[in-house]
C-alpha positions in Angstrom: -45.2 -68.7 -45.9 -48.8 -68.7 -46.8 -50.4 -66.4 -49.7 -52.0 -64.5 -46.8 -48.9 -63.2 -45.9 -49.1 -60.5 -48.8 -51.4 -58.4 -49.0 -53.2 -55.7 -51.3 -54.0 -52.7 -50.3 -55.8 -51.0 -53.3 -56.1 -47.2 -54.2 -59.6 -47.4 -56.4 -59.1 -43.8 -57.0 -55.7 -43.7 -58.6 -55.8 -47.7 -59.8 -52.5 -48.8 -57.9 -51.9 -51.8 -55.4 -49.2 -51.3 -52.6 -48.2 -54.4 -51.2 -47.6 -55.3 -47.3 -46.2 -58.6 -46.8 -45.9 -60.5 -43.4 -42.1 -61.7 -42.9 -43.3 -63.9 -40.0 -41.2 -62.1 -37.6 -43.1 -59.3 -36.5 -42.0 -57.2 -39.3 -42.8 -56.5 -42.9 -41.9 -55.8 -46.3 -43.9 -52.5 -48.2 -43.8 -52.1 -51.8 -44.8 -49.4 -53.7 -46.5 -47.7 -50.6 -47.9 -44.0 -51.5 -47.3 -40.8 -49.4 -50.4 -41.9 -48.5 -49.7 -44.3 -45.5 -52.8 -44.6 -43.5 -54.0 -47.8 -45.3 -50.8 -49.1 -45.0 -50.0 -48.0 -41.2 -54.2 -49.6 -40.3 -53.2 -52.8 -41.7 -49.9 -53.2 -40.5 -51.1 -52.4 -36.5 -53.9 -55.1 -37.2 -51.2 -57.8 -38.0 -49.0 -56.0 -35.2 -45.9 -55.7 -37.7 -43.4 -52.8 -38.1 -42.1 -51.7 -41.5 -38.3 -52.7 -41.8 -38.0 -52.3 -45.6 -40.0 -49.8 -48.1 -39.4 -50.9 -52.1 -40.1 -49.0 -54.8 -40.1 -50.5 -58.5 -40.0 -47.1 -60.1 -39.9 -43.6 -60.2 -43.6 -43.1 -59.8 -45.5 -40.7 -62.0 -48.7 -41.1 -60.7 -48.5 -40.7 -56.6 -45.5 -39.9 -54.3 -44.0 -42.3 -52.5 -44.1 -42.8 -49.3 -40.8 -44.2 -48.3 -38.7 -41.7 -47.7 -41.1 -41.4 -44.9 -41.4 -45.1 -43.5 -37.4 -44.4 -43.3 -37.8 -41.6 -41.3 -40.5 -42.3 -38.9 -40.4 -46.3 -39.5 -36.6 -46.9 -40.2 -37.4 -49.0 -42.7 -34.5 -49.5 -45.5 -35.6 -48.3 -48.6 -34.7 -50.9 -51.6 -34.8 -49.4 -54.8 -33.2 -49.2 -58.1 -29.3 -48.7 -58.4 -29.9 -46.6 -61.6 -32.9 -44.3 -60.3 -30.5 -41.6 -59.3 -32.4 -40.9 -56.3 -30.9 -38.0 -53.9 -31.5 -40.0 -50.7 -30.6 -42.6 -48.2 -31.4 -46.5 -49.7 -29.9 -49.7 -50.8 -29.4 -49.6 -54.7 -29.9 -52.7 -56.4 -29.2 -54.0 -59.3 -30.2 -57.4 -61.6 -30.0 -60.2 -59.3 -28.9 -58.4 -56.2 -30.6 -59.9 -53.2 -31.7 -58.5 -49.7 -32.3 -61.3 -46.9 -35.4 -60.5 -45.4 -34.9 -62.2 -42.7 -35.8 -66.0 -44.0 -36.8 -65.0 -46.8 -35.4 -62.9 -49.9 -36.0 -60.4 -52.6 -33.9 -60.2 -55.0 -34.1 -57.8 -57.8 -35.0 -58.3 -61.9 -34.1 -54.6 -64.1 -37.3 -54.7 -66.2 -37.2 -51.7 -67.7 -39.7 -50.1 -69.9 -42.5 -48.3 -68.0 -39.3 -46.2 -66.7 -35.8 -46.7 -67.9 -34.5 -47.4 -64.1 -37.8 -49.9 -63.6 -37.2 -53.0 -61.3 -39.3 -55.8 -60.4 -38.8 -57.8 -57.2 -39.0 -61.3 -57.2 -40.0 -62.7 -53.4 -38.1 -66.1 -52.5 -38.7 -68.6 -49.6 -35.8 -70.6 -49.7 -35.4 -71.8 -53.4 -39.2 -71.1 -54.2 -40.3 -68.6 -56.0 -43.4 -67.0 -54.4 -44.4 -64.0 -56.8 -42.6 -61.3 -58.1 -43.4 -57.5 -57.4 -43.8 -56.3 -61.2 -44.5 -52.3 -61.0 -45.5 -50.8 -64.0 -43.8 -54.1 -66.1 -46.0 -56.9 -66.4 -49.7 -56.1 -65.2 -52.8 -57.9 -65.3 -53.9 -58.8 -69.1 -51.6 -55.8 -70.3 -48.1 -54.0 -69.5 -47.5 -50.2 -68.4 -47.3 -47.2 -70.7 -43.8 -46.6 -72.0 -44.7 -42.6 -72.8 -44.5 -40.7 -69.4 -40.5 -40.3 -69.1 -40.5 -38.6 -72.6 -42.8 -39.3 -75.0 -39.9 -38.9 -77.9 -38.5 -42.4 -76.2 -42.0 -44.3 -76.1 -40.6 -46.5 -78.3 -37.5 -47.2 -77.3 -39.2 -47.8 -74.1 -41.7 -49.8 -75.5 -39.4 -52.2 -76.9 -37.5 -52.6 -73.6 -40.7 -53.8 -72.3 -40.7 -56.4 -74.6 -37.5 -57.7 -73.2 -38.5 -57.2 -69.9 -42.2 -58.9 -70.4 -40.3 -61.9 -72.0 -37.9 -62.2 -69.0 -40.4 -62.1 -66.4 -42.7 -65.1 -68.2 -39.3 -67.0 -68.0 -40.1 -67.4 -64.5 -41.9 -70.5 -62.9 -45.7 -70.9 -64.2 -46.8 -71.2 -60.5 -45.2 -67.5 -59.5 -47.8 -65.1 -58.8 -47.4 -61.5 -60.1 -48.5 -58.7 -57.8 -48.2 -55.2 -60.4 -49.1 -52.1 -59.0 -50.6 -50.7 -61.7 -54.5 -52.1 -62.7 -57.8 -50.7 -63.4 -57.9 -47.0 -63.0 -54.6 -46.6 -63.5 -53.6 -43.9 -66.5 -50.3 -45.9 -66.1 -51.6 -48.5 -67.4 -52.0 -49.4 -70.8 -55.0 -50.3 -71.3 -56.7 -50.8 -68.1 -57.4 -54.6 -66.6 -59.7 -55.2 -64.0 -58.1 -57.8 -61.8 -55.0 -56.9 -59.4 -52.8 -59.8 -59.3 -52.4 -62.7 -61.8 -49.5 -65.5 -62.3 -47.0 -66.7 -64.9 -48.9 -69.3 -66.4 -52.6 -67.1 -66.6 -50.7 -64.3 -68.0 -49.0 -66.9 -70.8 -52.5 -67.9 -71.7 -54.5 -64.4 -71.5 -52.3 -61.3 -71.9 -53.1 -60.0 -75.1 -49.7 -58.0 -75.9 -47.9 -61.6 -74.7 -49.5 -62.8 -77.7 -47.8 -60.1 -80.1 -45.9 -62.3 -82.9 -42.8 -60.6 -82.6 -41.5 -57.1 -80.9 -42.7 -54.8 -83.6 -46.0 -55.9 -83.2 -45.9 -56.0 -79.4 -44.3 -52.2 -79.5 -47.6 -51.6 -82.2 -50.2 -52.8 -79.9 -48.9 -51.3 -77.0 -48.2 -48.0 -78.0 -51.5 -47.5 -80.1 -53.5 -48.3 -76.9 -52.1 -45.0 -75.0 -55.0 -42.8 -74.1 -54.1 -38.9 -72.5 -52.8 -38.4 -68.2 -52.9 -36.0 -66.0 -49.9 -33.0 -66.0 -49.0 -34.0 -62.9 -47.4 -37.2 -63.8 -44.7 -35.0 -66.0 -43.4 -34.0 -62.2 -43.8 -36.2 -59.7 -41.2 -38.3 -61.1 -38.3 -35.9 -60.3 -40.1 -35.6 -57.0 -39.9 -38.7 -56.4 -35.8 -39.2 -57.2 -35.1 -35.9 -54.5 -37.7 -37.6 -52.3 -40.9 -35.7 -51.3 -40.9 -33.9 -48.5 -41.8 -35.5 -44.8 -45.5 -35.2 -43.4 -46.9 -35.3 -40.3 -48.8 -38.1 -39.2 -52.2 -35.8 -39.6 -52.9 -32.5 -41.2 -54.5 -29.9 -41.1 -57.0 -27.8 -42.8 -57.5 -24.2 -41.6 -60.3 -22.7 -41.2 -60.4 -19.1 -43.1 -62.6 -16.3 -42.2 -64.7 -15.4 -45.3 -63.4 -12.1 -45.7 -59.8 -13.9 -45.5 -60.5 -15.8 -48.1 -61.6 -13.6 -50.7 -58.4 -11.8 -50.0 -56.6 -14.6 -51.1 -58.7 -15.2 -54.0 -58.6 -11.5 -55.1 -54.2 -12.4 -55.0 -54.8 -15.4 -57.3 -55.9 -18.7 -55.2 -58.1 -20.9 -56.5 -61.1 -22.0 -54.7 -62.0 -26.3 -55.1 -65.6 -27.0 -54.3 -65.5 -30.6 -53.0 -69.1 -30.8 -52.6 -71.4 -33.3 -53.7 -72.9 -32.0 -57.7 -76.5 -31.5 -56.0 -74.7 -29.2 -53.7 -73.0 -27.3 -56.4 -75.3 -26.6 -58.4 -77.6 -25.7 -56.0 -75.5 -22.6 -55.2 -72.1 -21.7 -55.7 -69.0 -19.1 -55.1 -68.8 -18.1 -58.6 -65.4 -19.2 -60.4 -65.0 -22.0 -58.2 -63.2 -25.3 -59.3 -66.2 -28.3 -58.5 -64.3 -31.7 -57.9 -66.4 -33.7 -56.0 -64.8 -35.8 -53.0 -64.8 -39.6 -54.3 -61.8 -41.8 -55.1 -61.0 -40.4 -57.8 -60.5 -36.6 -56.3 -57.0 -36.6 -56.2 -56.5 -37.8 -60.4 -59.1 -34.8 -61.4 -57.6 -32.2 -58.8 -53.9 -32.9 -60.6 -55.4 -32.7 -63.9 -57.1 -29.7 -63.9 -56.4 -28.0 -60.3 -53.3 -25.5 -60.3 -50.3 -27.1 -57.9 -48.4 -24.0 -57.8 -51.5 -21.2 -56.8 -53.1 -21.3 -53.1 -56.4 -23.5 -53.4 -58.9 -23.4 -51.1 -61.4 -25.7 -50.3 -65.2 -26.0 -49.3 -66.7 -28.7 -48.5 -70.0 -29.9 -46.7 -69.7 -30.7 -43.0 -70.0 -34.3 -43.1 -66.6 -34.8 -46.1 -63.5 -35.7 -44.2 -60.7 -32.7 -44.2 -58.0 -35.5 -44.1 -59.4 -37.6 -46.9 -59.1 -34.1 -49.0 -55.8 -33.3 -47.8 -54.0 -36.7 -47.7 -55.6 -37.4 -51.5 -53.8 -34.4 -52.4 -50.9 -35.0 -50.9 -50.0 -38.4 -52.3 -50.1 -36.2 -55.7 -47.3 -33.6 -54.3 -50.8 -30.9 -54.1 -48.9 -29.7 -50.9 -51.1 -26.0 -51.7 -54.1 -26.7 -49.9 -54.1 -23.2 -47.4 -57.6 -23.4 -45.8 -61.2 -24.2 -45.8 -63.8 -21.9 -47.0 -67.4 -22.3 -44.7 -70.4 -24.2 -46.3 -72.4 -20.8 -45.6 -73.3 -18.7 -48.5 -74.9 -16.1 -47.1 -72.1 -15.8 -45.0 -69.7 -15.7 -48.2 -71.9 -13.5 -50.2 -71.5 -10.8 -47.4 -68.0 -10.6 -48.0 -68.5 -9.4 -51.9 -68.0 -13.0 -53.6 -70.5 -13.7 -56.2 -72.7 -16.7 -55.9 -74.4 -18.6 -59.0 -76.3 -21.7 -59.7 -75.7 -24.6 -62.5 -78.7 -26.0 -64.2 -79.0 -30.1 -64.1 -81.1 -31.8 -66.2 -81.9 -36.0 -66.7 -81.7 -37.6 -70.1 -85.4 -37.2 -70.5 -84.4 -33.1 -71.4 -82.0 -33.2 -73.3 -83.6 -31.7 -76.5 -82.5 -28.2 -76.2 -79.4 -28.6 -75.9 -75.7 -30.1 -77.4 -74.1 -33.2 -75.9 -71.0 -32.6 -74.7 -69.5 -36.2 -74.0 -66.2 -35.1 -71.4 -65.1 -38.6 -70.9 -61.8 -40.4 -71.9 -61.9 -41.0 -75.7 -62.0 -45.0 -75.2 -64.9 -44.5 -73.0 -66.4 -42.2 -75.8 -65.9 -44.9 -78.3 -66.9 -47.9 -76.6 -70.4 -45.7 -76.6 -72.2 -42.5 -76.2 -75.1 -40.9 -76.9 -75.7 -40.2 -80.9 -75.2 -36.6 -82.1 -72.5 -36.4 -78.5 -69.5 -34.1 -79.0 -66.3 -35.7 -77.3 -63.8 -33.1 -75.6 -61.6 -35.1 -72.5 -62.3 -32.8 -69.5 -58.6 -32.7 -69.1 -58.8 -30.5 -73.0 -61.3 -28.9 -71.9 -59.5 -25.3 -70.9 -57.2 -25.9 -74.4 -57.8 -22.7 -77.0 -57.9 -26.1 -79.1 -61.5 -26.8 -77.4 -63.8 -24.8 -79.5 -67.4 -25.9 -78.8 -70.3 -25.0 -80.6 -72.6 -21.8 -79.4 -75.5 -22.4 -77.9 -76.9 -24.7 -73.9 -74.6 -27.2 -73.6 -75.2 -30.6 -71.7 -72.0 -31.8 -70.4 -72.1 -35.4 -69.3 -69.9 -37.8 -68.1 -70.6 -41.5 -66.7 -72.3 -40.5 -63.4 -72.0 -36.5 -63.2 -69.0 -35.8 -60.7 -66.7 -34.7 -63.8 -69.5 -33.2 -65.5 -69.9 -31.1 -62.9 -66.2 -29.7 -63.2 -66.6 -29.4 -66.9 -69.6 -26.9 -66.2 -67.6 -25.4 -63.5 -64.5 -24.7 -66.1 -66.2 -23.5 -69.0 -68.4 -21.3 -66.3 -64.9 -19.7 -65.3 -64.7 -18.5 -69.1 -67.6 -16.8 -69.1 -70.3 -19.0 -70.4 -73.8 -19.0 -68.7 -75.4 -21.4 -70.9 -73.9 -24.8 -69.4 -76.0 -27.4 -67.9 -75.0 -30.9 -65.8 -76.6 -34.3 -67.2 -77.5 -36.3 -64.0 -76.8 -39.6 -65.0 -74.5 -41.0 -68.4 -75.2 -43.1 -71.3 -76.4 -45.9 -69.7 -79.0 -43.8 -68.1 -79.8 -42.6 -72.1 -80.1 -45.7 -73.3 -82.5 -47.1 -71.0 -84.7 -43.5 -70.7 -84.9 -43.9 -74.7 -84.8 -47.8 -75.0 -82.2 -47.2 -77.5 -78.7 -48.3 -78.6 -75.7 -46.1 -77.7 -73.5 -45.1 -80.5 -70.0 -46.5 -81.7 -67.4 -44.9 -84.2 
């Protein structure tokens, strides 16, 4: 077997690896695939490989997985935790309990921590040790948040990820570790930016490997916790009933204006996917703006209803199924329809239209700062005299801001834009969109960024 014969296939927008690997037999292994299979299913048909076995480390939090449904449309054998519970059809495993792959093996490590039912998978070929499938156990330069079952057992958690960390670098230097958590991942704790590492690098580099003793290891790890989306508090019980079976497309209806407004009048929510410049430009008043990038599905579970209708618009040229399958692989099953790109046409029907101001760094004078970012992006620097509220606070009776135009910012102006768009649906007019982030300050003003 050749290190080609596993390969990455990397969500940017939610941080996560899924991992295909070639069994040499015209089959292959998945692990930690998302509901989201067409990257999966693309590369698979380019190697001309069917799916016999789907693993799963863990219980996600963060994305649904998807294979309850290679078993059902693949008939792959899911492998999976003996301890997870789960309320389907697999092969439980636990600590050194092997699967023959069909030449080669996995056999399975309990590394718990990130979840208490975690598993890592260790790939064999023969008596060699290949790499081992970590999860949300040992990642790149750090290890996986320990607060998401319960935050009450962070600790406890935390400490069984020492044990777990300090089994796993008992392995061969030479064994490559494939995680699936990495940069962009709120899973991970804190962010790296490679996606796969080995034994020996992580001996040498991983700064919590370097704790003197558990205490400080459970220190360091559990300061370094930043906020996550809602979300994640309920995909994990999804995930242990198994999420419900998709078809291989879907489908976003198309909804006559006046249809829609009926539905918004009974409580949906309308998601304006547009691009910022769009949005601003002219808008269905109330609406929810989260741009269509990677990173749509994280923001649409964070601050995006899953149990209201939501209805989208979205500019002719943005992919229905990229919307639809990114809100899918976070259980957002309550996508109902598509509004049309057509104001006029929307305006007709009684829905209010309004516009959002966007100004550059060069005007920023008349108004306050508001800094949405994540607090460690706040921290690492930000414009002076910038108030920091997380965007996912932002609707919190805890967020009072100041009276008084508001810039919201954020690195680049996507989540900006849904800031202004949520503190527009409470009744403030006086909200305007930085195009651009502190970067764009700092050079505009040839002047440092501030630090705490």
């Amino acid at each position: 077997m050749t290190g080609s014969a596993v390969v990455g296939l990397v969500d940017e927008g939610l941080g996560n690896s899924t991992y295909l690997v070639d069994l040499g037999d015209a089959r292959a292994l998945v692990v930690d695939a998302s509901r989201d299979l067409r990257a999966v299913r693309v590369e698979a048909e380019r190697r001309g490989l069917t799916i016999a076995f789907a693993a799963d480390t863990h219980l996600h939090a963060d994305f649904l997985s998807g294979s309850s449904q290679l078993s059902a449309t693949d008939g792959a054998t899911i492998l999976a935790s003996a301890n997870g519970g789960r309320d389907f059809t697999h092969t439980g495993m636990a600590n050194g309990d092997e699967v023959d792959l069909g030449g080669m093996r996995l056999r399975c490590l309990t590394t718990p921590g990130h979840t208490q039912e975690h598993v890592s998978f260790l790939l064999l070929d023969g008596q060699r040790s290949l790499g081992v499938f970590s999860g949300g156990s040992l990642i790149v330069n750090a290890a996986a948040r320990t607060d998401l079952v319960d935050p009450a057992r962070a600790e406890e958690l935390a400490r069984a990820q020492y044990g777990s960390l300090q089994s796993l670098v008992a392995l061969p230097d030479e064994v490559a570790v494939w995680p699936t958590h990495g940069a962009g991942s709120f899973c991970s704790a804190p962010p790296g930016t490679e996606r796969t590492s080995t034994i020996s690098a992580e001996k040498a580099h991983n700064p919590l490997l370097q704790a003197a003793d558990e205490d400080a290891f459970v220190v360091a790890l559990l300061t370094s916790l930043g906020t996550f989306p809602p979300y994640f508090r309920r995909l994990g019980e999804l995930n242990r009933l198994g999420p419900p079976l998709l078809g291989n497309s879907l489908k976003l209806a198309s909804l006559h204006p006046a249809h829609a407004k009926t539905l918004l009048d009974g409580g949906a929510r309308l998601v304006d996917v547009r691009p910022v410049t769009d949005y601003a430009a002219g808008h269905v008043a109330g609406a929810l703006s989260i741009p269509l990038r990677d990173a749509f599905a994280t923001w649409l579970g964070w601050v995006a209803p899953h149990d209201q209708p939501l209805i989208v618009m979205r500019r002719g040229h943005q992919d229905p199924q990229e919307i639809l399958w990114q809100a899918a692989k976070i259980g957002y099953d309550n996508l109902v329809g598509e509004l049309p790109d057509d104001l006029t046409a929307v305006a007709a029907v009684g829905l209010g239209i309004t516009r959002t101001q966007l100004v550059d760094t060069a005007g920023l004078d008349a108004f306050t700062v508001l800094d949405i970012r994540q607090h460690a992006e706040y921290t690492a620097g930000h414009i002076p005299g910038a108030l920091n509220v997380e965007l996912g606070t932002l609707g919190e009776p805890a967020a009072a801001l100041p009276a008084g135009p508001l810039a919201v910012m954020c690195g680049h102006g996507e989540r900006g834009a849904t800031a202004a768009s949520i503190l527009e649906r409470t009744g403030r007019t006086d909200v305007a969109v930085l195009v651009g982030g502190p970067d764009d300050w700092a050079a505009e003003h040839h002047a440092p960024l501030a630090t705490p």
